[in-house]
C-alpha positions as CSV (number, residue, x, y, z in Angstrom):
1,X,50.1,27.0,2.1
2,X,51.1,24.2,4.0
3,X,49.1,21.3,1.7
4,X,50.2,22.9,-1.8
5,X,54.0,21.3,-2.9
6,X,56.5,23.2,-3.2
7,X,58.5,23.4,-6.7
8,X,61.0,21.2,-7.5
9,X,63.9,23.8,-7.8
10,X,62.9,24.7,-4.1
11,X,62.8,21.2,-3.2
12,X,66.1,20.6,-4.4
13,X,67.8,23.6,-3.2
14,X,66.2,21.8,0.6
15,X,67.4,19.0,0.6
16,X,70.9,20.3,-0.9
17,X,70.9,22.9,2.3
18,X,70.0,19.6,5.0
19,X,72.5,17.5,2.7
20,X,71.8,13.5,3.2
21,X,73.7,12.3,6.4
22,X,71.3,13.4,8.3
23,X,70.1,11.8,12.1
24,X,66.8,9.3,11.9
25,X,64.1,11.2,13.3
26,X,61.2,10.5,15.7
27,X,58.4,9.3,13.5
28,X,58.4,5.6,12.7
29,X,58.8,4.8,8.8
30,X,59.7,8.4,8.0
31,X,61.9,7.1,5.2
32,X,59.2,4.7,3.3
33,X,56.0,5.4,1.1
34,X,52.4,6.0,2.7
35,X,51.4,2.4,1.4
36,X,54.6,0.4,2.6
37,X,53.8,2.3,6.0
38,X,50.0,0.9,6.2
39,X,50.6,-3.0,5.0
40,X,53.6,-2.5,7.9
41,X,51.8,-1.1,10.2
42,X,48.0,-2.5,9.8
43,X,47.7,-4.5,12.9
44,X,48.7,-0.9,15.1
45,X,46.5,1.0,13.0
46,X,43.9,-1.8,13.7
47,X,44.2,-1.5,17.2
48,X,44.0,2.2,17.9
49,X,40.9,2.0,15.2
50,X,39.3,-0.3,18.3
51,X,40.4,1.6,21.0
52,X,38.9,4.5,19.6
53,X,35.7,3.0,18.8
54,X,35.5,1.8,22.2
55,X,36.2,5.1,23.6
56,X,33.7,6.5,22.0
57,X,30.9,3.5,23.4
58,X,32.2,4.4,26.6
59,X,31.2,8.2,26.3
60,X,27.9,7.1,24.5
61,X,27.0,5.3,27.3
62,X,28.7,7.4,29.5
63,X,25.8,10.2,28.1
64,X,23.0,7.6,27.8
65,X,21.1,7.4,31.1
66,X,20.7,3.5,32.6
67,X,17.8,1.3,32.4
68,X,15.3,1.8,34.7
69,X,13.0,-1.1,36.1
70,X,9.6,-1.5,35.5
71,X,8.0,-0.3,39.1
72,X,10.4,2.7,39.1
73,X,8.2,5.7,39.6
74,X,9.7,8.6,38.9
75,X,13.7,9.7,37.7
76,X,14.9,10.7,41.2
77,X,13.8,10.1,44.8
78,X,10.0,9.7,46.1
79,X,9.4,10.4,42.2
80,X,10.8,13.7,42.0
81,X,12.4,14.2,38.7
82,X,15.7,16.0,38.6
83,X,16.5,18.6,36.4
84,X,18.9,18.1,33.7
85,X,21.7,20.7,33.8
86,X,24.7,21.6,32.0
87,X,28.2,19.7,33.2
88,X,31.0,21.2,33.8
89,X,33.5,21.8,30.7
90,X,30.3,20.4,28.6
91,X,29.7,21.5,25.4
92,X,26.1,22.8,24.4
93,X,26.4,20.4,21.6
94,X,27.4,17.5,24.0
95,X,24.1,18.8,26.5
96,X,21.7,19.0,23.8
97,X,22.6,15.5,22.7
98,X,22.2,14.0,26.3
99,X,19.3,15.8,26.5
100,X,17.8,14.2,23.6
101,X,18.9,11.1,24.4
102,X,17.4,11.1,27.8
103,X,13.8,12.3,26.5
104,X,13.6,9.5,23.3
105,X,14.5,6.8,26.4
106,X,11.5,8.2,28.7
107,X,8.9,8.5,25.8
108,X,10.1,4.8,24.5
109,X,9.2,3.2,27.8
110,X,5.7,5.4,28.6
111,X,4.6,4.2,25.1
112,X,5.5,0.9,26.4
113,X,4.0,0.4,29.4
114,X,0.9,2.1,27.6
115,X,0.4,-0.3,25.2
116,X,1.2,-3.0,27.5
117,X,-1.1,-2.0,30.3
118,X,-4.2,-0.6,28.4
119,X,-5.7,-3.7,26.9
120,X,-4.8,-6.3,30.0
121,X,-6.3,-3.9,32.4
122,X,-9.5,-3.7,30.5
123,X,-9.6,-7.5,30.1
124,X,-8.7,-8.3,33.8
125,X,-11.3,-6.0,35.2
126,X,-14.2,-7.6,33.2
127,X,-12.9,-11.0,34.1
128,X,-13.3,-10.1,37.7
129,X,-16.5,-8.6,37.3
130,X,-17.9,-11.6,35.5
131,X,-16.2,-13.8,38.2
132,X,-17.9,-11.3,40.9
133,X,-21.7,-11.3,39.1
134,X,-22.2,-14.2,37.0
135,X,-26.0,-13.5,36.5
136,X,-25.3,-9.6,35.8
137,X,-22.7,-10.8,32.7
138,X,-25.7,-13.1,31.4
139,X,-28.2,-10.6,31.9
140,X,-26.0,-7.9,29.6
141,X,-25.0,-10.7,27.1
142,X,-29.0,-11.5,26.3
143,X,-29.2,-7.8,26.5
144,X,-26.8,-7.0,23.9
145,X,-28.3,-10.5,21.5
146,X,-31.8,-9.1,21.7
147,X,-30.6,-5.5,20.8
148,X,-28.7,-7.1,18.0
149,X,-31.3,-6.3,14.8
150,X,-31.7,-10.0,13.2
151,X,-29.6,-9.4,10.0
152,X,-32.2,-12.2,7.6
153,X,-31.7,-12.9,3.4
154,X,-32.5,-9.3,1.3
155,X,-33.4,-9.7,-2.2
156,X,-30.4,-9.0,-3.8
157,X,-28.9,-12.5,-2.4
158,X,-29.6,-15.7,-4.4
159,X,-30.7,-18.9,-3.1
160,X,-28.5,-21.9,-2.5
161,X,-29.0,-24.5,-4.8
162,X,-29.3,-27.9,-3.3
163,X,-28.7,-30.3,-6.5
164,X,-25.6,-30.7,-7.7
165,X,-25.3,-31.5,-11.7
166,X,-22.2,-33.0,-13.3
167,X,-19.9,-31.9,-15.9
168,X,-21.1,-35.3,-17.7
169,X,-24.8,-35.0,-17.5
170,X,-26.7,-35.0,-21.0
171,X,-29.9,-32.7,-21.5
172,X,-32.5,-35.1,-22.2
173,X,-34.9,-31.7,-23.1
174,X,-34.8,-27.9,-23.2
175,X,-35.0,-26.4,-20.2
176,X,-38.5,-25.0,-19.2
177,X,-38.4,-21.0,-18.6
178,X,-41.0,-20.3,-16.3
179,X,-40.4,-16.1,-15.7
180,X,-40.3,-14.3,-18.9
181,X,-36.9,-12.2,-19.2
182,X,-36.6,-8.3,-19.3
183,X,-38.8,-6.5,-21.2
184,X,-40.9,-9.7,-23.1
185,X,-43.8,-8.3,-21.4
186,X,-43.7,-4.9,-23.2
187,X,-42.6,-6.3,-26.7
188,X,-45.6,-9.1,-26.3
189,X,-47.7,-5.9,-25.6
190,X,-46.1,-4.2,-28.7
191,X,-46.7,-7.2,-31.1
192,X,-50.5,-7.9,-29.5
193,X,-51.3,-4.2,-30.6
194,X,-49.6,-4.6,-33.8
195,X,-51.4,-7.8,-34.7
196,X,-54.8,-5.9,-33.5
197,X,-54.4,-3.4,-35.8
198,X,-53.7,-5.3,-38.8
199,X,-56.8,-7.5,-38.6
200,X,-58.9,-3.9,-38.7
201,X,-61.3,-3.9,-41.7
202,X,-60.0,-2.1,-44.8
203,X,-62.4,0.2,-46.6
204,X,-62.8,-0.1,-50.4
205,X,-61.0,3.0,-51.0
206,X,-58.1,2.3,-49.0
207,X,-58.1,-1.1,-51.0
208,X,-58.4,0.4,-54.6
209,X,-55.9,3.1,-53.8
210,X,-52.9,0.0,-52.3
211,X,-53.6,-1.6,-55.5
212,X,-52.6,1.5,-57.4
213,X,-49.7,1.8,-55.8
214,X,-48.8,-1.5,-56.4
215,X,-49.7,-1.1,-60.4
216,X,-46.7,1.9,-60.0
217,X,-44.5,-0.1,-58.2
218,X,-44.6,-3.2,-60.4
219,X,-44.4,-0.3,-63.9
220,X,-41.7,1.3,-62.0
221,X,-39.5,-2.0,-61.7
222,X,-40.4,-2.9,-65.4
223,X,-39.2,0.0,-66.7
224,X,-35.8,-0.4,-65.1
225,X,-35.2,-3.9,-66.2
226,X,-35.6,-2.6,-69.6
227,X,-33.5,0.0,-69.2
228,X,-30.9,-2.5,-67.5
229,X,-31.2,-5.0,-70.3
230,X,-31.2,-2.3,-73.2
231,X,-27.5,-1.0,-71.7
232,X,-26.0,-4.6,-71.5
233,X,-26.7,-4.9,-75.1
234,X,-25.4,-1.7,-76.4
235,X,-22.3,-2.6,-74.2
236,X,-22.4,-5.9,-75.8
237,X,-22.2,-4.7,-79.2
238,X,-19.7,-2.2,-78.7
């Protein structure tokens, strides 16, 4: 293979059979290393680096069609486009590529004259029909106010309030509720019923019944503080 070195024992056998007086040849800096060749020879490589970069500019826009002006009509005469055919010794990768490059340049400049033209066009025409009919332009314009629906306060937005109060300002009083909040009318309804009931008369019965209940209650609690105090002692004396 032509990239892979060959071995050193072929090497020398080489050079041994081409000896060393040898003839300079054609290519400059034969004799010295890749990197003493580029510091020596940076300003040629720098120059054919340009000239090829420019060559290739030069067949860009050698491929890229010219600017057209803005009243041009069509791509070739009387606004007949031309087709767009192969050249001769042109590769199919070369054609495609002008090809592409010829269609994103027309769509750029229809999606500029659309956006340009669309909105003026509009604009100019009702200029000149308001110019043309002043009484027709105020007859729509009260036409379109009265159609309007009046869009007035809904319930949901709260009223401005007009007085301003500082940061400073010292309540002299409480301030006076005059709405009740959420749900004081149903717990006021709850209480009034509550209250109602308890002022009913009690019969005798129900009376001499609570106050044997309350006899039990009052043994009941006796019984444990005895109980309670008769522990503490025994704990006490232990």
């Amino acid at each position: 293979m032509p990239h892979k070195r060959l071995k050193q024992s072929a090497r020398i056998e080489r050079r041994n059979k081409l000896g060393f007086d040898r003839p300079p040849t054609k290519e400059k800096g034969d004799s010295m290393s890749k990197k003493m060749a580029w510091i020596t020879n940076a300003e040629e490589m720098r120059e054919q680096l340009k000239q090829l970069k420019r060559k290739r500019e030069e067949e860009e826009e050698g491929i890229r069609p010219p600017k057209r002006s803005r009243g041009s009509a069509g791509d070739g005469e009387a606004g007949q486009p031309t087709a767009v055919k192969i050249k001769p010794g042109e590769s199919m990768r070369d054609f495609n590529r002008r090809v592409e490059e010829e269609f994103k340049w027309k769509m750029q400049g229809v999606y500029k004259q659309a956006s340009k033209g669309g909105g003026g066009k509009k604009r100019k025409a009702a200029k000149q029909d308001a110019q043309d009919n002043p009484t027709g332009s105020s007859i729509t314009a009260t036409t379109s106010a009265e159609a309007k629906p009046s869009t007035g306060k809904g319930k949901t937005e709260f009223e401005r309030r007009v007085d301003r109060r500082s940061v400073n300002d010292v309540a002299e009083a409480p301030p006076t509720l005059t709405a009740l909040p959420r749900g004081a009318a149903a717990a006021a309804g709850k209480s009034g019923k509550a209250s109602a009931e308890s002022q009913l008369p009690v019969s005798a019965v129900q009376k001499r019944m609570m106050e044997e209940e309350r006899e039990k209650a009052i043994e009941r609690y006796r019984e444990l503080k005895r109980l309670k105090t008769q522990q503490k002692t025994r704990l006490d004396l232990v």
